[in-house]
N, C-alpha and C positions, 0 to 999 in steps of 0.2 A: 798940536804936534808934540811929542816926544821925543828926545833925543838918548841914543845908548851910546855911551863909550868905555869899551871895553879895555883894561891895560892886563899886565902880570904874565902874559906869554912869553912862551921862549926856550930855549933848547935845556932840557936834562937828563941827567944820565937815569937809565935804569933801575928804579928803587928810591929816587929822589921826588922832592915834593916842588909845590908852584901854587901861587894864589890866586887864581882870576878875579878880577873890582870892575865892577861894572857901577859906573853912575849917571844917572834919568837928569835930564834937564827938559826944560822947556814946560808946555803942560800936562804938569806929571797929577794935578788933582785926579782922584779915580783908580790909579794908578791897583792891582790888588795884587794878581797871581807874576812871579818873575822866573823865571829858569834860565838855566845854560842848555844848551844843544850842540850837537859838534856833530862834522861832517868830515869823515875820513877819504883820502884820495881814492875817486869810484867810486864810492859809497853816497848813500841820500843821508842828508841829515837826522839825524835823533835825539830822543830824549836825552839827555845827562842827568837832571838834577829841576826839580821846583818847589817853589816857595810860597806859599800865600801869605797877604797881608799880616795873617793871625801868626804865621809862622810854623804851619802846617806843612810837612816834608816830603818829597815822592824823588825816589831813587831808581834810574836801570839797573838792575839784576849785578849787572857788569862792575860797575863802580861801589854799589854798595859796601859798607866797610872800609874804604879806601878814600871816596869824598866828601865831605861835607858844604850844603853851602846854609848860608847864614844872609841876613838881612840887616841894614840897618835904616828904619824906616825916615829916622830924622834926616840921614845924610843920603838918605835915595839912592843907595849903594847897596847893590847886591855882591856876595862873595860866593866863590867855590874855593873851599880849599881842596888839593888833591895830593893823596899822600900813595905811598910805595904805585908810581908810575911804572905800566909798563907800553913797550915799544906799540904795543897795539893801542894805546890812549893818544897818539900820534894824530893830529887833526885840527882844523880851527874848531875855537869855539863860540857860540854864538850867544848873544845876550837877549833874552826874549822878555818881553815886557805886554802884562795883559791889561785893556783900561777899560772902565766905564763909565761912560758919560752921556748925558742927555736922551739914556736908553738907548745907548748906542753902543755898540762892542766895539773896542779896534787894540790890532796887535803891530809891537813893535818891534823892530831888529835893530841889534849894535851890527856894526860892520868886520866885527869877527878877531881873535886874538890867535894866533898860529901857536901852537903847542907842541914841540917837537921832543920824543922819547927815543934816546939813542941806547941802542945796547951791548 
C-alpha cells in the first residue's frame, strides 16, 4: 500500500503563486507515473499536470504556462508549482500515484489540498 500526503494549499490572491508537495510512503517500490488532479465545486475531477519516472511532462491546455510540476524521485515527493492563479484554479487538488508491481497495476490518491483563488 501506498500512502500520498498532500500539503502547500491555501487561500491566494489573484495573480499569486502556491506550491503543492506531495510525499509517497509506504510501498512505494514500482512507483512510475504521478500527477495532480483537482476537482472544482460541481465539477468531476481532472487532469492538472503528470509526471513520469523518466520525468516526462503532460499539462491541461488550461494551466500550461502557468504550472509546473517536478519530481524528486530520492525523496518520493512530487511538486506542482503554480504561478499567476486565477479564481477559476479554485479547487482541491489531488495527488495521484501510478505503481507496478507483480504485473499488477494499481493507483493511488492523497486525500486532497484545498486551493482557494480570491479575486
Amino acid at each position: 500500500q501506498v500512502q500520498l500526503v498532500e500539503s502547500g494549499g491555501g487561500l491566494v490572491q489573484a495573480g499569486g503563486s502556491l506550491r503543492l508537495s506531495c510525499a509517497a510512503s509506504g510501498s512505494t517500490f514500482g512507483i512510475n507515473g504521478m500527477g495532480w488532479y483537482c476537482q472544482a465545486p460541481g465539477k468531476e475531477r481532472e487532469l492538472v499536470a503528470t509526471i513520469s519516472s523518466g520525468g516526462s511532462t503532460n499539462y491541461a491546455d488550461s494551466v500550461k504556462g502557468r504550472f509546473t510540476i517536478s519530481r524528486d524521485n530520492a525523496k518520493k515527493t512530487v511538486y506542482l508549482q503554480m504561478n499567476s492563479l486565477k479564481p477559476e484554479d479554485t479547487a482541491v487538488f489531488y495527488c495521484n500515484a501510478r505503481r507496478r508491481a507483480w504485473g499488477k497495476d494499481y493507483e493511488y490518491w492523497g486525500e486532497g489540498a484545498l486551493v482557494t483563488v480570491s479575486s
